[in-house]
C-alpha positions as CSV (number, residue, x, y, z in Angstrom):
1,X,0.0,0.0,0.0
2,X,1.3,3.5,-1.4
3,X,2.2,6.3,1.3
4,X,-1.2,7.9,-0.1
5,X,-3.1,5.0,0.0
6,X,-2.3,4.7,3.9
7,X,-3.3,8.4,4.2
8,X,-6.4,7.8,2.7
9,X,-7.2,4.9,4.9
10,X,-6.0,6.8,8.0
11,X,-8.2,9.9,6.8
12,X,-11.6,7.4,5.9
13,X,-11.2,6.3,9.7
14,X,-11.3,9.3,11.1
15,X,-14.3,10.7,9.0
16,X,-16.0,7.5,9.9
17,X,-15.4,8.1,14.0
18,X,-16.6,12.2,13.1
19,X,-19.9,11.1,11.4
20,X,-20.3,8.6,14.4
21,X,-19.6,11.5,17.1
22,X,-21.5,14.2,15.0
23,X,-24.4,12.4,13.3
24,X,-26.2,16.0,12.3
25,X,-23.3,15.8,9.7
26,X,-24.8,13.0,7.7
27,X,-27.6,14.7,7.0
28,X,-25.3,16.8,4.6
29,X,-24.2,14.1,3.0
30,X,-26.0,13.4,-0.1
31,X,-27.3,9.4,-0.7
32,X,-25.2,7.6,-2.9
33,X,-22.3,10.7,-3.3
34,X,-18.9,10.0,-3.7
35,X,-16.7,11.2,-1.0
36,X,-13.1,12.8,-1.8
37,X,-11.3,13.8,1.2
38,X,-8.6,16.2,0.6
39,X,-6.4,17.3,3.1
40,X,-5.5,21.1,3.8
41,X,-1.9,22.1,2.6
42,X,-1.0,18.7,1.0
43,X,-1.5,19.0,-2.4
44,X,-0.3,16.4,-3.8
45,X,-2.6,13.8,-1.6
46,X,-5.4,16.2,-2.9
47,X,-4.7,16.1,-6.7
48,X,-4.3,12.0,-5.5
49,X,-7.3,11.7,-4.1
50,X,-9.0,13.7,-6.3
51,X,-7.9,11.6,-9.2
52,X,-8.8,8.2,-7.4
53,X,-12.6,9.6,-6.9
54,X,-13.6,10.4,-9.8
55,X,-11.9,7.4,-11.3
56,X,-14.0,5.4,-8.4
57,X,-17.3,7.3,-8.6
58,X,-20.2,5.7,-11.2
59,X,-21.5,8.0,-14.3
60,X,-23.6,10.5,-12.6
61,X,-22.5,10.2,-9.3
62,X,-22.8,12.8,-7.0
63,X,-19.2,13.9,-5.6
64,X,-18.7,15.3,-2.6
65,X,-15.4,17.0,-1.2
66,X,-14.5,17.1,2.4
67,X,-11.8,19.3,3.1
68,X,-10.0,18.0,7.0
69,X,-8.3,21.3,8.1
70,X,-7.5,19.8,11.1
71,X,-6.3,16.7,12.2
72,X,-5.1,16.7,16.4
73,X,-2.1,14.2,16.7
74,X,-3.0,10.8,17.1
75,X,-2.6,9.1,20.4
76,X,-3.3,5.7,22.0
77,X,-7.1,5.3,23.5
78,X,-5.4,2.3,25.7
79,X,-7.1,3.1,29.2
80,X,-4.7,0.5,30.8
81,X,-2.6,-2.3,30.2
82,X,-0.4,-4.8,31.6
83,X,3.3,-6.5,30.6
84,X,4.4,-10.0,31.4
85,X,8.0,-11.2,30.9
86,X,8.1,-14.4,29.5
C-alpha cells in the first residue's frame, strides 16, 4: 500500500469516528455521493485523491469533497494495560 493510500485509509477512519460523534453531519451528505477527502496544505494527496474519486465514482455520481483542516495528533485510547516477561 502507497504512502497515499495509507493516508487515505488513516483519513476514511477518522471521517468514519466524526460522522459517528457528530451524526447531524450525515444529513449533509448526499445518498449515494462520492466522498473525496482532501487534506489542507497537502496537495499532492489532494490532486491524489481527487484523481482516485472520480476514477471510483459511477457515471452521474454525485461527488462530494470534504476538506480535514485539522487533524489533532494521534494518540493511544489504551485506558490501561499490563506486561508480562516471558
Amino acid at each position: 500500500m502507497s504512502i497515499l493510500e495509507t493516508r487515505n485509509s488513516l483519513l476514511g477512519m477518522e471521517f468514519d469516528r466524526y460522522l459517528r460523534e457528530h451524526p447531524e453531519f450525515t444529513e449533509k451528505i448526499p445518498n449515494n455521493a462520492q466522498v473525496i477527502l482532501l487534506l489542507e496544505g497537502d496537495e499532492g494527496f489532494n490532486k491524489w485523491s481527487t484523481r482516485i474519486g472520480k476514477e471510483q465514482a459511477a457515471q452521474d455520481q454525485p461527488l462530494l469533497y470534504v476538506t480535514i483542516k485539522n487533524l489533532a495528533p494521534a494518540h493511544s485510547r489504551i485506558e490501561e494495560l499490563s506486561l508480562t516477561a516471558g
